[in-house]
Structures are given as C-alpha cells and as structure tokens.
C-alpha positions in Angstrom: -15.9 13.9 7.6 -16.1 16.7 5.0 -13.4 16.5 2.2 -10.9 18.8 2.1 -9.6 20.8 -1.2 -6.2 19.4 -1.1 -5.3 20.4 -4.7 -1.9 19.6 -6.1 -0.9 17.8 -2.6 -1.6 13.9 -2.6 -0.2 11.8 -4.9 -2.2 8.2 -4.9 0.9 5.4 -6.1 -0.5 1.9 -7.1 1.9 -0.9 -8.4 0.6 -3.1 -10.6 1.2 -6.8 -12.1 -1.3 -8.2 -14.4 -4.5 -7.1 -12.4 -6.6 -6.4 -15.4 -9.6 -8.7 -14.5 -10.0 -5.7 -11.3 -8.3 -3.0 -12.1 -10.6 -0.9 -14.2 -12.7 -1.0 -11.0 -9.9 -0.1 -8.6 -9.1 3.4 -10.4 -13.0 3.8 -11.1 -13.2 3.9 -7.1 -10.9 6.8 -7.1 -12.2 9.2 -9.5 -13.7 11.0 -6.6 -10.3 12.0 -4.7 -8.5 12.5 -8.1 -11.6 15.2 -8.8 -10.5 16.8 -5.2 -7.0 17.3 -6.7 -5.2 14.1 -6.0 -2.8 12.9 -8.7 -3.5 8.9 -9.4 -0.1 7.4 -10.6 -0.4 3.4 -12.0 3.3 2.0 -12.1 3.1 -1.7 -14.4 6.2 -4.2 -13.6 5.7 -5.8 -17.1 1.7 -6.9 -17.1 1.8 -9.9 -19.5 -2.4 -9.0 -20.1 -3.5 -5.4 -21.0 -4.0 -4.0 -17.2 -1.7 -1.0 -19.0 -4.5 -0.4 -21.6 -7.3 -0.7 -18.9 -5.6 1.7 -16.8 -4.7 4.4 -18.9 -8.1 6.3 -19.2 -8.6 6.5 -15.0 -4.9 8.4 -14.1 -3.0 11.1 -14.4 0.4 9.4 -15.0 0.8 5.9 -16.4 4.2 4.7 -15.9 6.7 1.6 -16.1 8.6 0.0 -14.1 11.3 -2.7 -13.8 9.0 -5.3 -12.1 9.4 -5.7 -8.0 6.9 -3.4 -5.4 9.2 -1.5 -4.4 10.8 -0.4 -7.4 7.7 0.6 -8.8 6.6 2.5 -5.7 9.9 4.1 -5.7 9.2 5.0 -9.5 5.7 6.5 -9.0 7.2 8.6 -5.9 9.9 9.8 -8.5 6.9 11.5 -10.8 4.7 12.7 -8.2 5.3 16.3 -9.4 4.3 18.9 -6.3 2.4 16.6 -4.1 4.0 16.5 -0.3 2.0 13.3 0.7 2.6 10.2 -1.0 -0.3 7.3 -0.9 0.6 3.9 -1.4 -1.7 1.6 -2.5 -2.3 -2.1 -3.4 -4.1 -2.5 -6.6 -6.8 -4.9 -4.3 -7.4 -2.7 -1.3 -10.0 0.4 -1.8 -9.6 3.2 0.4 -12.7 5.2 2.2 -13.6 7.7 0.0 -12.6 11.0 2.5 -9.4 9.4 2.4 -7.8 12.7 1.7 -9.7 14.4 4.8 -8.4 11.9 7.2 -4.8 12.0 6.1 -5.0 15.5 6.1 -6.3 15.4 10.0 -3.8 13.1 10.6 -1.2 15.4 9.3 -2.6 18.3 11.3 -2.4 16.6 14.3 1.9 16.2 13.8 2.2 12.9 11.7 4.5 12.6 8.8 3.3 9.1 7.8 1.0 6.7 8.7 -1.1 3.6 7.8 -5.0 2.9 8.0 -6.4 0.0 9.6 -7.6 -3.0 7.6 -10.7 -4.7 6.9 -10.4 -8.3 4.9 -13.1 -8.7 2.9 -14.2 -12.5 1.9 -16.4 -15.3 3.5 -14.9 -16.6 6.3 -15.3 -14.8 9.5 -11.5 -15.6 10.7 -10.6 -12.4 8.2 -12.1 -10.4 10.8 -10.0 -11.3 13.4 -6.9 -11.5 11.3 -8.0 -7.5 10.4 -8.3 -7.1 14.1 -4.5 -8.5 14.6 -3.1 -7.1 12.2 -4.3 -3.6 13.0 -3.5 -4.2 16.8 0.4 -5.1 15.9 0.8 -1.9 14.0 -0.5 0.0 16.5 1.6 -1.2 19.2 4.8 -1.7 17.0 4.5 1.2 14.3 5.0 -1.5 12.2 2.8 -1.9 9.4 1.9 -3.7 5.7 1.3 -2.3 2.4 -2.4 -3.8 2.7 -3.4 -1.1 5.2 -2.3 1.2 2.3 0.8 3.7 3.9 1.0 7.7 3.7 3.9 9.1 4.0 5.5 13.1 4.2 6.9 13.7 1.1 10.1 15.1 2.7 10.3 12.4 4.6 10.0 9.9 2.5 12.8 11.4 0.6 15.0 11.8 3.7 14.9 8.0 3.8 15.7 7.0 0.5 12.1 5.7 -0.7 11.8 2.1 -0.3 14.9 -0.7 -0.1 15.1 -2.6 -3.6 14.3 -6.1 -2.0 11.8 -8.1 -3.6 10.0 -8.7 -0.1 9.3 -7.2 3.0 9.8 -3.5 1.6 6.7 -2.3 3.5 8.2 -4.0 6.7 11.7 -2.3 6.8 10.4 1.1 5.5 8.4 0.8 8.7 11.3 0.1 10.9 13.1 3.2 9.4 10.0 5.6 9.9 9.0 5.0 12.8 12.9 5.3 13.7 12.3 9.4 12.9 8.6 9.7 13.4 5.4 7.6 15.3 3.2 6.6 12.7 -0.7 8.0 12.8 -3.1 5.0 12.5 -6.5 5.8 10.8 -9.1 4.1 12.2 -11.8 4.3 9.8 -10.2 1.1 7.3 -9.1 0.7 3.9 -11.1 -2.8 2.5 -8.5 -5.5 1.4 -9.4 -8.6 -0.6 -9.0 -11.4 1.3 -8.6 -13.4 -2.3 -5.0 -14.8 -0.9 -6.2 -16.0 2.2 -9.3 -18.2 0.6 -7.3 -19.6 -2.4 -4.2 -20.7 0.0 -6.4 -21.7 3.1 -6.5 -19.5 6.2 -4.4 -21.2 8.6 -1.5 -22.3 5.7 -1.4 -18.2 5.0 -1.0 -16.9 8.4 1.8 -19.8 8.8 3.2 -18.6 5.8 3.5 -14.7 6.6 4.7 -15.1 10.0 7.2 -17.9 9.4 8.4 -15.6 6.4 8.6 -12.3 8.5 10.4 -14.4 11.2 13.1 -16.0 9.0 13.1 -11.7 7.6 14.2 -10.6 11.0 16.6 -13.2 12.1 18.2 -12.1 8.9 17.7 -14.3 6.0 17.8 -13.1 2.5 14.9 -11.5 1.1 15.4 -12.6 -2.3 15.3 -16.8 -1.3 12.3 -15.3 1.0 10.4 -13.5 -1.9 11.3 -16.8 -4.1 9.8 -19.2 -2.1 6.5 -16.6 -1.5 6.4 -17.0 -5.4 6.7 -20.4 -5.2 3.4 -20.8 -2.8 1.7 -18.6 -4.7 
C-alpha cells in the first residue's frame, strides 16, 4: 500500500520501563513513519538503566512519567501537540512499515479506533496459534490488547477520558468503553510481537496466567492485587 503524507496527524506513544537492551532498535524501526510526519513520543516510568539516554536521539518528544502503562500512555496522549490519531505502542511489538497508510484507510472507511492483528514472534509454533486466537477474540468481541498496538481518534480518545489509572488491564477496559461508542477497525496486515514472555514463562503456564487473570478482572476483582501478583510471576 502506498504511504500517505499524513504530516502533523499521527502521533506514535510508546511506554517504556528499562527496555534499553532493545529499544534503540524499536525507535530505529520507526524512523521511516516519523520522516512521513508522524510525531514518536517515548514516555519512561522511572528506567533504573539508561533506556532514557538510548532513546533520546530517535523521537520527537522524550518524556516522564509516574511509572504504570496507563499513566504513561495517558502522559504521551497529553503532548501529542496537533495529531488527531493517537498510536499506542508496546516498546516489543514493531509495526508494518505503511502503518500510517492503513490507519489512514481504516479511518476513511468510518473508524475512530482500532487495533491490528498480531503476529508472536519466537520458536515454538503454538505462538501462531495463540496469534490466530487472539486476533479472532478481538474481532468478534471489539475487545482487544495493547500487543496488537491500538489507534485511536484523537477526539475520541479524549471524549473518554484516556485510559483508567489501574495498574492492569487498562487496554482491556478502554476497549469495553470504545467499542461502547464506536466498532473497532481491525488491520489485518499484523504488527510483530515478541513472544519473549511466553518462552521464558512456558507456553501453557502463560496462557493460564492471562486468562485466569482477565477472568478474576471481569468478575470484579481488584486490579491492583491482579497487577501484583502479574509482577510477582514475572
């Protein structure tokens, strides 16, 4: 798909924690919709190694944050100057490089927000199918994770407050309260995740561990014990 000259409009957010080893290559990966006018925003939570320093030379804005996803999302949304379509991404997942030309189709076509699907990149071949899943539940539900790096309507997002300051599951309710006001596009050609999480935890021991944690989320248990515990695993 040709890119299209979207100067001034997309604003790329990436929260960070301590991702120095990778994130030099992350923004490097970039460079080409940043050059097509998007503005690249890098929100730290309180890195204790020197992803701040690596950073600094690949954005336009580098920023922190009181540590927590959503509070730095909500932080780099804050400074996104005159850009109407926000771009969250996880400091692990690389996005297509047209990435700008398929949001901007998606817009055209009526969407306010969105996701992409996923690919899981690593060595076993179970990540494909977990890719295949996950992409398959946020098409049917309009419920989708920050892995499969969301787009949202400026305006909108504003409308609905940014994200909720929990320290889990942020990505999850925003996309109960979007898809509330708007159906969600889903790209089709994927952003590439690192399936790093997966392989160091075991396969099977993560996918227990995300859907036992987004079950307890929706019978209502408290985020915070939820996110402590995630912590905990990790």
């Amino acid at each position: 798909m040709t890119a299209v000259d979207r100067s001034g409009r997309l604003a790329i957010i990436v929260p960070v924690l301590n991702e120095a080893a990778g994130i030099e290559a992350a923004l490097a990966a970039l460079q080409g919709l940043r050059k097509r006018g998007a503005r690249l925003i890098v929100v730290d939570g309180g890195s204790q190694d020197d992803t701040p320093a690596r950073a600094g030379r690949f954005v336009d804005e580098m920023l922190t944050a009181e540590r927590g996803r959503a509070r730095q999302m909500n932080a780099g949304a804050a400074r996104a100057g005159d850009a109407d379509v926000l771009l969250f991404l996880h400091a692990d997942t690389r996005l297509p490089t047209d990435a700008d030309a398929r949001i901007a189709a998606a817009q055209a076509a009526g969407a306010r927000w969105g996701h992409f699907d996923v690919r899981i990149d690593g060595r076993s071949p179970w990540l494909r199918w977990i890719a295949r899943l996950m992409n398959l539940r946020s098409r049917l539900t309009g419920i989708c994770t920050g892995d499969q790096a969301i787009f949202v309507e400026r305006h909108l997002f504003e409308q609905l407050h940014g994200y909720a300051d929990m320290p889990l599951m942020e990505d999850i309710e925003f996309s109960r309260r979007a898809r509330a006001l708007a159906s969600p596009a889903a790209i089709s050609v994927p952003v590439v995740t690192s399936g790093r999480r997966w392989e160091q935890r075991g396969i099977w021991q993560t996918i227990w561990l995300m859907w036992s944690l987004r079950w307890r989320y929706w019978r209502g248990e408290d985020p915070a014990a939820l996110a402590r515990e995630y912590r905990e695993v990790r």
